[in-house]
N, C-alpha and C positions, 0 to 999 in steps of 0.2 A: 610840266615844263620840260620839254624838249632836252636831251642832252646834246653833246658840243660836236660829239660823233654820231648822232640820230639825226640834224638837221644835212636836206637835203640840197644841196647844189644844182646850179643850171648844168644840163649837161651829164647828170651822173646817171649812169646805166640803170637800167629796169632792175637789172640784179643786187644794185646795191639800194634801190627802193625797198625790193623785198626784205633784205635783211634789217632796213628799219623797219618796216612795217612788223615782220615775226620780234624782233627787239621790244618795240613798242608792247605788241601784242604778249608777249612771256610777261613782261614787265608789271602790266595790268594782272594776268592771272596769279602772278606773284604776290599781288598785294591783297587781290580776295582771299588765294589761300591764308596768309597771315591774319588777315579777319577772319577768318573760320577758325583758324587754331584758336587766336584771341578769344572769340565767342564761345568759342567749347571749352578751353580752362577756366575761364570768368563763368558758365554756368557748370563745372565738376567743382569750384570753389566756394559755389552758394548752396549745392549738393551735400559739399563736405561738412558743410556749415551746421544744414538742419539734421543733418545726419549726428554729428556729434550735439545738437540739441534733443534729438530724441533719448542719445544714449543717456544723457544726464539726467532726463526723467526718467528714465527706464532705473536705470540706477537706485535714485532718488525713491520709487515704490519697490524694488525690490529689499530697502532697507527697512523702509517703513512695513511692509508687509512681514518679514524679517523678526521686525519687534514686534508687532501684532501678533506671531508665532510665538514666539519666547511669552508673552503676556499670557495667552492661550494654553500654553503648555504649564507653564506655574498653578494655573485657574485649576485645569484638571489634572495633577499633581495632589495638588493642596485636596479637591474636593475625593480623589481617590484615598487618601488617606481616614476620611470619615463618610463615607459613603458603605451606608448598613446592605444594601443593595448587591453589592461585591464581596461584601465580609459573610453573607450567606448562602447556602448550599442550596443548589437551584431544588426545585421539586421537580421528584420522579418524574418519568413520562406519563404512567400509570396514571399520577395525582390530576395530571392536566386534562382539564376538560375546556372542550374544544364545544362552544355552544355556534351551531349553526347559524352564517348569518347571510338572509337572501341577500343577491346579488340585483342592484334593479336593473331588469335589461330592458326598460323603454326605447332607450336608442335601437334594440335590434328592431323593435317591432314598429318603429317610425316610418311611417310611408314612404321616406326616398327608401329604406332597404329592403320596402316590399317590391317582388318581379312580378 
């Protein structure tokens, strides 16, 4: 809708067309820009959105993992208390015997790693 000083008269100079014409034309790019802003807070407000929905999960498993630790740390608490394995003196180095145990290397001898 045309405004009251953008409507053009018989008779009115080239130069006052222009100045409707650039009016007109600002006028228009005025209203895209403000659809672009619109567009861009309405998609950083649904950003914000899943964004504080991930935090709430995130949250939500760092508790739950949390008490899983705590569970876990009680478990082996408790079991280090009677755990005969701990309450005795390792065997010398001497004592250990170290039975050889082959290594199967079919992979090296496999045709892709033959040259």
């Amino acid at each position: 809708v045309p405004h009251k000083q953008d409507i053009i008269l018989p008779g009115e100079s080239s130069d006052d067309m222009r100045k409707v014409q650039r009016r007109e034309k600002n006028r228009i790019a005025a209203q895209k820009s403000r659809q672009r802003q619109t567009q861009k807070a309405d998609t950083l407000h649904l950003e914000s959105e899943d964004l504080e929905r991930q935090n709430a999960a995130l949250r939500r498993e760092i508790k739950q993992l949390t008490e899983e630790m705590k569970h876990f740390s009680t478990m082996l608490n408790s079991h280090e208390t009677h755990c005969s394995i701990l309450h005795t003196q390792p065997p010398a180095p001497s004592e250990v015997l170290y039975t050889p145990v082959p290594f199967p290397q079919a992979h090296i001898s496999s045709p892709i790693f033959q040259h």
